[in-house]
KEGUPA-200870 format. One record per residue (C-alpha): residue in three letters; x, y negated, z negated. Coordinates in steps of 0.25 Angstrom, whole numbers, plus 5000, padded with zeros to 4 digits. Layout:
<pts>
(pt 'ALA', (X, Y, Z));
...
</pts>
This chain:
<pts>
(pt 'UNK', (5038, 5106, 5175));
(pt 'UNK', (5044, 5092, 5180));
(pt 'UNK', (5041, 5080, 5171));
(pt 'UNK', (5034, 5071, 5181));
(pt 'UNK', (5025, 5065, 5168));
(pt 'UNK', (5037, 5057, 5162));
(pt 'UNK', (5037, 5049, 5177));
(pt 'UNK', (5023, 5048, 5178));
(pt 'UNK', (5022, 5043, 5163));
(pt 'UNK', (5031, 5031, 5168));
(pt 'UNK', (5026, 5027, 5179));
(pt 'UNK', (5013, 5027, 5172));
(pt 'UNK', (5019, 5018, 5161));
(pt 'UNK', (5024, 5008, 5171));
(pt 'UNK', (5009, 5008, 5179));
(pt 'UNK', (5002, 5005, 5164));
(pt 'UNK', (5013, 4997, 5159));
(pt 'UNK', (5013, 5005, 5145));
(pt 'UNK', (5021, 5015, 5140));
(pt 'UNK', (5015, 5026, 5138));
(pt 'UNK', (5017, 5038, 5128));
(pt 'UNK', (5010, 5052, 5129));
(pt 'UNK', (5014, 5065, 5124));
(pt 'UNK', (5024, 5076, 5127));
(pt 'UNK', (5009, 5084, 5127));
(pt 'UNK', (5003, 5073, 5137));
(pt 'UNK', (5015, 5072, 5146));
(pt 'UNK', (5017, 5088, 5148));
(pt 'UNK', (5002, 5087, 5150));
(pt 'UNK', (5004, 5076, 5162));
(pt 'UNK', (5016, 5082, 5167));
(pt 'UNK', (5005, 5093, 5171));
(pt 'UNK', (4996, 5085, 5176));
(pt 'UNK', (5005, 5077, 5184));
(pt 'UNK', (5012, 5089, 5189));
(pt 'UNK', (4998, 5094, 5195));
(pt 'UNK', (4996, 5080, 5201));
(pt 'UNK', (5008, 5079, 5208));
(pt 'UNK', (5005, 5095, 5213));
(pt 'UNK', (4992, 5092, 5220));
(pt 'UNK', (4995, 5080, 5227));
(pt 'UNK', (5006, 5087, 5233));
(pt 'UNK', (4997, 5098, 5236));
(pt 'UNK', (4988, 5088, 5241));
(pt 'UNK', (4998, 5082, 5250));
(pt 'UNK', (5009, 5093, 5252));
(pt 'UNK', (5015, 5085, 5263));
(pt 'UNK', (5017, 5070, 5257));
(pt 'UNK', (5030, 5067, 5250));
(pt 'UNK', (5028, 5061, 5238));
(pt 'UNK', (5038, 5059, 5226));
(pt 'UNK', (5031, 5066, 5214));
(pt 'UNK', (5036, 5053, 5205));
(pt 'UNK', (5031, 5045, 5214));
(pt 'UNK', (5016, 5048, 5216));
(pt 'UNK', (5016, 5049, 5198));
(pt 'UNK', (5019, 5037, 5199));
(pt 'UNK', (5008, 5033, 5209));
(pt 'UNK', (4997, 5041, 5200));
(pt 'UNK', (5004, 5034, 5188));
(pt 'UNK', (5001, 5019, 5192));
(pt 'UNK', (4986, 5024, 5196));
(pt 'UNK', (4983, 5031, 5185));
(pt 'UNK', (4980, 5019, 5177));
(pt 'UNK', (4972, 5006, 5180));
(pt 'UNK', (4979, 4997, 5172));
(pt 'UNK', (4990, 4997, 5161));
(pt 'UNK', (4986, 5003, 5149));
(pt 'UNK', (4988, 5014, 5140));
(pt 'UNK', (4983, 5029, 5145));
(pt 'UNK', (4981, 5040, 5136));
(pt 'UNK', (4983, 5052, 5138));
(pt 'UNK', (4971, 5058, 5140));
(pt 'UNK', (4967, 5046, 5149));
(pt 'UNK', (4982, 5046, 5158));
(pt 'UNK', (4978, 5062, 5162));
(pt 'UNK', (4961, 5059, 5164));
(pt 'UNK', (4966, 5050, 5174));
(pt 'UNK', (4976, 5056, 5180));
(pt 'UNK', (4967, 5068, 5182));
(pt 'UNK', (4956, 5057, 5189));
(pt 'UNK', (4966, 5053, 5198));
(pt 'UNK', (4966, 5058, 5214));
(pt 'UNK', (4980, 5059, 5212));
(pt 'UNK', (4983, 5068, 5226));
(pt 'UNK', (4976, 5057, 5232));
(pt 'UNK', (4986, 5047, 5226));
(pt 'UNK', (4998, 5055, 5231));
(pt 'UNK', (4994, 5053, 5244));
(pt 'UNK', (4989, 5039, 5241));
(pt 'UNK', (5004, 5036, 5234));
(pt 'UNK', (5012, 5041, 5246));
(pt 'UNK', (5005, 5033, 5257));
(pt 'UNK', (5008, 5021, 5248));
(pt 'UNK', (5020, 5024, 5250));
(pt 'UNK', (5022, 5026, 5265));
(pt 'UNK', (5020, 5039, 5266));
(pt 'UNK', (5017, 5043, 5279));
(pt 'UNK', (5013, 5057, 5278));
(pt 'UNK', (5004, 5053, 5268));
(pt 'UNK', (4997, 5041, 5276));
(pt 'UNK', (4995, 5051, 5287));
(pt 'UNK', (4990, 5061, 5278));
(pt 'UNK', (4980, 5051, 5271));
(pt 'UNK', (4974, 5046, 5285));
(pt 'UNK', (4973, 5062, 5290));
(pt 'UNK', (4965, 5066, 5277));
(pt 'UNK', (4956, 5053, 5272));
(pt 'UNK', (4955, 5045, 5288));
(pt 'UNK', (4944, 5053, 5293));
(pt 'UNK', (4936, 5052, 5282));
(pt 'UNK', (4938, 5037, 5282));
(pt 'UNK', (4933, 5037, 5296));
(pt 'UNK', (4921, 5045, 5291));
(pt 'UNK', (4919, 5035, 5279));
(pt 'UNK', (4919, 5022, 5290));
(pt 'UNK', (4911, 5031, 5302));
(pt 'UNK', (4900, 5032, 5290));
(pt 'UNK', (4901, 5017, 5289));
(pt 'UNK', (4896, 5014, 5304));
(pt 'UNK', (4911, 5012, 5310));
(pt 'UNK', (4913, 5014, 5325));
(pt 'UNK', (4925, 5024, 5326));
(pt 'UNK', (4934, 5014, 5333));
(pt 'UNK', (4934, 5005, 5320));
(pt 'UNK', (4935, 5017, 5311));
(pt 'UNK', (4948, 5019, 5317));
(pt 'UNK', (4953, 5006, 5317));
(pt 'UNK', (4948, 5006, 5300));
(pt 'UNK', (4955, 5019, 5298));
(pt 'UNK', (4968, 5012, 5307));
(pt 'UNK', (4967, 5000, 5297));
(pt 'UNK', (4966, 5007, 5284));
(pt 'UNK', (4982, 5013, 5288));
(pt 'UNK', (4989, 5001, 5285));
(pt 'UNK', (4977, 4995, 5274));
(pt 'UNK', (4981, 5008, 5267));
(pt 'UNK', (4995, 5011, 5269));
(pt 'UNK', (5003, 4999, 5273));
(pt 'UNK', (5008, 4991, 5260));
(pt 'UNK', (5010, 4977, 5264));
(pt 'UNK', (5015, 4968, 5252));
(pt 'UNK', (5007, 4976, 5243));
(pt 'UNK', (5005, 4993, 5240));
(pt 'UNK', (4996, 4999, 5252));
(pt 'UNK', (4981, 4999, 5250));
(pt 'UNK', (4983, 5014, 5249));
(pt 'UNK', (4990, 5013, 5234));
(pt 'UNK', (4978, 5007, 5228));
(pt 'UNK', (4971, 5019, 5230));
(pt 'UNK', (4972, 5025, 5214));
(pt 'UNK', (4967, 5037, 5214));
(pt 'UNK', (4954, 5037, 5207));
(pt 'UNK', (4946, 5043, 5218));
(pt 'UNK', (4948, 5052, 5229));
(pt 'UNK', (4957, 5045, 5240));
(pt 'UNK', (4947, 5047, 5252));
(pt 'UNK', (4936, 5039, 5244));
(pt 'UNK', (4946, 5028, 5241));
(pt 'UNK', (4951, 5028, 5255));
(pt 'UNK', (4936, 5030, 5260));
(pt 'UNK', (4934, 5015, 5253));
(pt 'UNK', (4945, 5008, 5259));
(pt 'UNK', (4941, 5011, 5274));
(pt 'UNK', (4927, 5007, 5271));
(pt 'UNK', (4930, 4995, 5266));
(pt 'UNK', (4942, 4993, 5275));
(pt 'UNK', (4930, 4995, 5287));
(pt 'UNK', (4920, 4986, 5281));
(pt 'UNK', (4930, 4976, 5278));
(pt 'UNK', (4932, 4975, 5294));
(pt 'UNK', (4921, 4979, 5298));
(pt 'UNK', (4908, 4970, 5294));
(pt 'UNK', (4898, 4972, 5304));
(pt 'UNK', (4896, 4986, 5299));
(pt 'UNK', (4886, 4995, 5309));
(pt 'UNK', (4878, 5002, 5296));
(pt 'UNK', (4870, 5015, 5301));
(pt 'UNK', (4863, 5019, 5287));
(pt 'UNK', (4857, 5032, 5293));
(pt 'UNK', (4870, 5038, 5299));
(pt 'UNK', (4876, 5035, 5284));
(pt 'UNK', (4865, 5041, 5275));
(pt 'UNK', (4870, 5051, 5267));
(pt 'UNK', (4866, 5065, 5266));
(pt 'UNK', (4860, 5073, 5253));
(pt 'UNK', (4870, 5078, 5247));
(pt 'UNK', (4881, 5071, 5250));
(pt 'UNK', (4886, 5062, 5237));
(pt 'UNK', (4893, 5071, 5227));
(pt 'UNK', (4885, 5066, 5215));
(pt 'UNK', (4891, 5078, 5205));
(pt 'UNK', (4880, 5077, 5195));
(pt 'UNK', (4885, 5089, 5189));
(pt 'UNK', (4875, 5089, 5177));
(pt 'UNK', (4864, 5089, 5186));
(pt 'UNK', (4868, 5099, 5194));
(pt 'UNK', (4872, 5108, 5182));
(pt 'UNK', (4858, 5107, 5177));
(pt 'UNK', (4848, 5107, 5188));
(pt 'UNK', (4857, 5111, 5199));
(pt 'UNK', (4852, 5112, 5212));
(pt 'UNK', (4839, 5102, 5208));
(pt 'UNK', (4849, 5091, 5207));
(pt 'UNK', (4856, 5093, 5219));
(pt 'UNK', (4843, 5094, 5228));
(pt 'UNK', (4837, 5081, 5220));
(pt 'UNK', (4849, 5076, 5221));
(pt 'UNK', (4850, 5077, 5237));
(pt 'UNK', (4835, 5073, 5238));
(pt 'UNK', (4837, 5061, 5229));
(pt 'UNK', (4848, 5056, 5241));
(pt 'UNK', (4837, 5060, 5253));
(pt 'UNK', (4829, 5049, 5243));
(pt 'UNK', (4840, 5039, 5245));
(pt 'UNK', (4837, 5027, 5256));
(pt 'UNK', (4847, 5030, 5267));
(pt 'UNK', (4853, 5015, 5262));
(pt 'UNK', (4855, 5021, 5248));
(pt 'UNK', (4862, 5032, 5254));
(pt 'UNK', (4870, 5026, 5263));
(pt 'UNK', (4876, 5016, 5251));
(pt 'UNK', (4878, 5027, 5241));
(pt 'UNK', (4888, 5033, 5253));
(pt 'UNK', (4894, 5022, 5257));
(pt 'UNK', (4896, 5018, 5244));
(pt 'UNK', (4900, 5032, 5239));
(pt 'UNK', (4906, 5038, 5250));
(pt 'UNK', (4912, 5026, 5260));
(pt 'UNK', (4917, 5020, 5247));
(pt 'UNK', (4910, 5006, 5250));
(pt 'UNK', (4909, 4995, 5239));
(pt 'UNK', (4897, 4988, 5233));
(pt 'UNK', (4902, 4975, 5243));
(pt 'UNK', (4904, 4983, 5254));
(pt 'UNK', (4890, 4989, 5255));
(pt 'UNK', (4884, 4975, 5253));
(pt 'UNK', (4892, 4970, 5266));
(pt 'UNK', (4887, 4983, 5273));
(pt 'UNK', (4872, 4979, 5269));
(pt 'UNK', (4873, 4965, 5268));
(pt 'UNK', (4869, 4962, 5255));
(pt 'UNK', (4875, 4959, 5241));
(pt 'UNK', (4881, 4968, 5234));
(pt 'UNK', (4872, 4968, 5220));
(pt 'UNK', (4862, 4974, 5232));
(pt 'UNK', (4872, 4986, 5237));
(pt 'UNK', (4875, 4989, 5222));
(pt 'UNK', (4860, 4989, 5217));
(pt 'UNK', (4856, 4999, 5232));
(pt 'UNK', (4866, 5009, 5226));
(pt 'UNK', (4862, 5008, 5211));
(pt 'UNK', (4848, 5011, 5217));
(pt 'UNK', (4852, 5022, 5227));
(pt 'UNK', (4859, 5029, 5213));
(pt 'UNK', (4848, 5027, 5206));
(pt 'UNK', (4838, 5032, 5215));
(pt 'UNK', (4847, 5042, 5215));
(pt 'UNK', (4845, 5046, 5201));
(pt 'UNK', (4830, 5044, 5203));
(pt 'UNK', (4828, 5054, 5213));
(pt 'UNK', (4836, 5066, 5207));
(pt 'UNK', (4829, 5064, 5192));
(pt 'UNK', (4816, 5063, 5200));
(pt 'UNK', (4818, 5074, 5206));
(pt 'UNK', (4825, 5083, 5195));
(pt 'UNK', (4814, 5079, 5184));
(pt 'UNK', (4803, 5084, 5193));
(pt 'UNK', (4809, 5097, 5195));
(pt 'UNK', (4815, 5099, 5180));
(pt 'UNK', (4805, 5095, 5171));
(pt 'UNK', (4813, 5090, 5160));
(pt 'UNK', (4807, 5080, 5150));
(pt 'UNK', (4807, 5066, 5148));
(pt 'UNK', (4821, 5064, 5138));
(pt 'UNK', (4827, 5077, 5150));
(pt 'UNK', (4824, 5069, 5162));
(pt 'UNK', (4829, 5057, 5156));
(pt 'UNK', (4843, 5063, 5153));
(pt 'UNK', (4842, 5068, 5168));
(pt 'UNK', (4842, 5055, 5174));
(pt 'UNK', (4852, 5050, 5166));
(pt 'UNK', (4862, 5061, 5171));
(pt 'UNK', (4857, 5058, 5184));
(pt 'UNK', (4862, 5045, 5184));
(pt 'UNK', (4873, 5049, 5177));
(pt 'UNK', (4878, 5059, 5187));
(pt 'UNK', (4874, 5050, 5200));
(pt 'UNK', (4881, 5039, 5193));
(pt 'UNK', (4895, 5047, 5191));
(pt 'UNK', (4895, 5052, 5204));
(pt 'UNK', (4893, 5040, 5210));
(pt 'UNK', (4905, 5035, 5201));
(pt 'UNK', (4913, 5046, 5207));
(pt 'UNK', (4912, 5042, 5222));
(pt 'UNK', (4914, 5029, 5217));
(pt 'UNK', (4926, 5029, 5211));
</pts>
């Protein structure tokens, strides 16, 4: 198996400006795993050309925040946490690549326009969002393109989802808001609280799905936008016209209410005592709280 560790070890020690010594153990072990990394972002994109040592050195300056010192064990976890496909096509538009840009608007455009329809944007101004993010993205002018910041930590599409809507509210400002079209569905947040489900199954999902019925159609409408349309704390509070300590405590409430609803509705049914239903709304919590965290990131 080709060496492509020893490469990706040196572009790692110039990105955390510390030279860094592991194993012949370790490096046989991420040699594997960078072999696997480099094989399904070519499956991924089959078409774009790519130099192998080029994209490990891409991964190799995102993989850390800062300079420092990586063990081991902590070099792989990340590497593991990475969306490094996503970065291989992310890494050749940064560098020109047309195929790549092309490919990137084909897969990820129409779910931007989604993303700005959902937002109360005529269809001649999404156009003209979508036309503008080409050179916000893509075209480098006396610094990297937009497009290289993007590090991996999350799925592309969520990363790229954020950009257009604040791209859109940034020139846009009189937003047309229609709260009823926007309200969210039961069901459609990806809350994995796999705990519960695991114990009470389906008593979860259906308090779960009634617990979002509860919600005020406002509640709902910021935990999508916020979730799903990527938008920040400050730009709800521009949408709504209020502060921002505001937006934040309306979405710490719509969580909470959340939580409320579904332990309600679970103690009702389960009978479990005092020191029982008190572990069960703290995993609750826990698991609304980790799965917001996940759409989050």
């Amino acid at each position: 198996m080709m060496d492509v560790a020893t490469p990706f070890l040196n572009a790692l020690t110039v990105a955390s400006q510390t030279e860094l010594a592991y194993s012949a153990q370790d490096h046989a072990q991420l040699n594997a795993v960078l072999h696997r990394i480099l094989q399904a972002a070519h499956a991924a994109w089959p078409s774009i050309a790519l130099a192998d040592d080029r994209f490990l050195s891409y991964v190799a300056e995102r993989v850390i925040p800062s300079p420092s010192v990586i063990p081991f064990p902590d070099l792989m976890q990340r590497l593991e946490q990475l969306h490094t496909s996503d970065l291989f096509l992310c890494c050749a538009c940064a560098d020109g690549n047309d195929r790549a840009i092309a490919q990137l608007q084909s897969t990820t455009f129409p779910m931007l326009d989604r993303a700005l329809a959902r937002l109360g944007i005529d269809p001649q101004r999404r156009y003209e969002v979508l036309g503008e993010l080409i050179p916000h993205l893509f075209v480098a002018d006396d610094r990297k393109p937009r497009i290289a910041s993007y590090r991996g930590k999350g799925a592309l599409q969520g990363w790229l989802r954020a950009v257009a809507v604040r791209h859109a509210l940034a020139s846009v400002p009189q937003l047309q808001e229609d709260d009823q079209a926007l309200a969210v569905q039961p069901g459609t947040f990806d809350l994995e609280a796999q705990y519960l489900k695991t114990q009470y199954g389906p008593l979860f999902e259906t308090a779960f799905a009634d617990a979002l019925r509860s919600l005020s159609v406002r509640q709902r409408n910021l935990l999508r936008r916020h979730l799903f349309d990527g938008l920040r704390i400050d730009d709800l509070a521009l949408i709504h016209h209020v502060h921002r300590a505001t937006v934040a405590r309306w979405i710490e409430r719509a969580r909470e209410d959340l939580a409320r609803y579904v332990y309600q509705q679970l103690s009702k049914q389960l009978g479990l005592q005092q020191k029982e239903l008190q572990s069960l709304l703290r995993a609750i919590r826990s698991h609304i709280d980790l799965s917001l965290s996940k759409h989050l990131r």
